[in-house]
N, C-alpha and C positions, 0 to 999 in steps of 0.2 A: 419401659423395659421391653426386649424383645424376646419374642417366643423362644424359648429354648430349643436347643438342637435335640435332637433323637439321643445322640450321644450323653448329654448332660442329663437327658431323665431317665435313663439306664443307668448310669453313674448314680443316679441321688436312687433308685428303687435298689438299687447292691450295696448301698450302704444300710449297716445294720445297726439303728439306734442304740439299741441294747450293751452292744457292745465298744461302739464307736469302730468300729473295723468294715473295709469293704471284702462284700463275700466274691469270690472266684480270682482272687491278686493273680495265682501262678499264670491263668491265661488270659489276662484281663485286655491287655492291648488287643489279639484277637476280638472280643467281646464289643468293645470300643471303637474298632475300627469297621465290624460290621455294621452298626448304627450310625457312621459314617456313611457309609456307601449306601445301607437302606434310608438316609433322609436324602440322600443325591437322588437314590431314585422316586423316592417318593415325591420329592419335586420334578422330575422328569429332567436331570442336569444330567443324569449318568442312562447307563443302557446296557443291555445284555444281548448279544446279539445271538437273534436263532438258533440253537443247536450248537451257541457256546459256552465258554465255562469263562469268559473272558468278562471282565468289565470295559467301557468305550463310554469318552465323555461326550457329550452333545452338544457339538460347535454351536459356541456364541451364548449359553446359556450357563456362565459361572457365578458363581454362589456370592453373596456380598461378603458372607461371614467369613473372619477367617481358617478358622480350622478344616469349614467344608471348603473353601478352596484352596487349601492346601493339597488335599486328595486329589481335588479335581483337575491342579494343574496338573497331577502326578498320570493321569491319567489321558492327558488332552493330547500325549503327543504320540500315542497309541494304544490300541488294547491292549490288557494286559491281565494275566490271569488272578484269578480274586485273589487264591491263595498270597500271590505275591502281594496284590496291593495292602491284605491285611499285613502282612509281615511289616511291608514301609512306612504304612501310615499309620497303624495300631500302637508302637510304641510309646510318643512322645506325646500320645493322649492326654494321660492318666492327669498331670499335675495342671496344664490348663486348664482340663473342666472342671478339677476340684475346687479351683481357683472362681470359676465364674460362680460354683454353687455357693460359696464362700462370699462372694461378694455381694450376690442376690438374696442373701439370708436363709436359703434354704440347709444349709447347715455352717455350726457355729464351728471354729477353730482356734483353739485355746493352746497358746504354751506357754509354759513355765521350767522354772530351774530347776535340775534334782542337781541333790549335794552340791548346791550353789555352783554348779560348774555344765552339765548336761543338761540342754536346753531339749523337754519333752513338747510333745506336738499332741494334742489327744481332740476328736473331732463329736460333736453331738448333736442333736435334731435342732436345726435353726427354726420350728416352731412355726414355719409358714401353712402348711398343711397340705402342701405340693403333694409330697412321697406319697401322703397317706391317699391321696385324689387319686393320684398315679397305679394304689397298689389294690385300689377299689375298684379301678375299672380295669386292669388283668385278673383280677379275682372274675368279675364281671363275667369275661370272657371264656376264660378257664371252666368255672365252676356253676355259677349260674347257667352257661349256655347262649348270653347276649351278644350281639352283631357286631362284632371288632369293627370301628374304627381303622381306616389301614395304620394310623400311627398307633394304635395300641395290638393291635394286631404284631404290628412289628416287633412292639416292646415285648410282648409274652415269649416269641417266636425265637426271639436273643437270649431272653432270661431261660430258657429250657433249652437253649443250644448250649449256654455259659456251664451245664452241671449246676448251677446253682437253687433251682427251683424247690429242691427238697429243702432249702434253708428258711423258706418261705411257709414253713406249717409251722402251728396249725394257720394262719389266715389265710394261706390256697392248700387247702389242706393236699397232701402228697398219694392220692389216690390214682388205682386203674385208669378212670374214668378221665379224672386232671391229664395223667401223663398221654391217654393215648386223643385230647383237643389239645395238646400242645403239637403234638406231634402232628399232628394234622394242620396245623399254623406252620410249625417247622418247614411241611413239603409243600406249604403256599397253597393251602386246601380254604381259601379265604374269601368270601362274597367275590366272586368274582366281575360284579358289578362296582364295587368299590374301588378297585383300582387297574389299569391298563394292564397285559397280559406280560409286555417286559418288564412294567415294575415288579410284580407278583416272583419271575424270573431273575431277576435280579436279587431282589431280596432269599429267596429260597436260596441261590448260588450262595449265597453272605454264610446264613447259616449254617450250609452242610459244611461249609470249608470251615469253621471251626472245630478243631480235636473236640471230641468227646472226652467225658471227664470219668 
């Protein structure tokens, strides 16, 4: 099995056991398409260039997978501004990666008939203990105070752009303290030793260009 995208473990941390629902739907492509772009650049495929608001692919260095090269080719044949790219490449997320998480086991998808006629869809924790790993070490982060990872660092940075963070108490519990290290991930306030200063840029671009909730 290969490592998951950015995108898929954002997806499986928004989904909410409890309920079987993903939290932040209305802007979720948004959400999705920025973990896109920050695993583009957390592999160094994508780029931001100095003093822009632009994303730029990085000739010769396309993605094996496909969803990340779908982006990427969307991007190889100029810069182009984030905003835009979330709009193009954010939508048609949603159903592939629920798809991959679905087939990896990390969550179960069950349907059945109502009034023998309406074929219902309802989705539950597939029981791997992925989410739970995932929501340990943005707690980590968050709330403890521990050295993000740039991929988790990413992850926290999305979930607190999505509005959806306050869904997440108590286990990141919804505190001063939580919201103003997210916010400080959000503007890529992040070991600067841990990743190059365009990735850092790139990803902070990701983020702010998502509406606030």
């Amino acid at each position: 099995m290969t490592e998951p995208t950015l995108a898929e473990d954002l997806l499986l941390l928004l989904f909410q056991p409890d309920s079987g629902t993903i939290a932040g739907e209305n802007t979720l492509f948004y959400v999705l398409g920025g973990a896109v772009l920050a695993d583009l650049a957390l592999n160094e495929q994508v780029r931001t260039p100095s003093g822009s608001a632009k994303v730029a692919a990085v000739e010769g260095r396309p993605p094996a997978d496909d969803i990340l090269r779908s982006a990427w080719d969307y991007v190889a044949g100029k810069p182009r501004g984030v905003q835009t790219v979330l709009a193009a490449v954010g939508p048609p997320l949603r159903g592939p990666l629920l798809d991959r998480l679905v087939e990896n086991g990390h969550i179960r998808r069950t349907s059945r008939k109502a009034l023998g006629v309406f074929t219902t869809t309802s989705l539950s924790d597939g029981g791997t203990g992925r989410r739970a790993g995932l929501l340990g070490a943005v707690r980590g982060v968050l709330v403890d105070g521990a050295e993000p990872a740039p991929r988790i660092a990413a992850l926290a940075a999305l979930l607190y752009a999505s509005g959806t963070l306050p869904q997440f108490d108590p286990e990141i519990p919804w505190t001063s303290a939580v919201v103003t290290r997210a916010e400080e991930l959000k503007q890529g306030n992040w070991s600067a030793a841990a990743v190059a200063e365009a990735v850092t840029r790139t990803i902070t671009a990701t983020v702010v260009a998502i509406p606030p909730q």
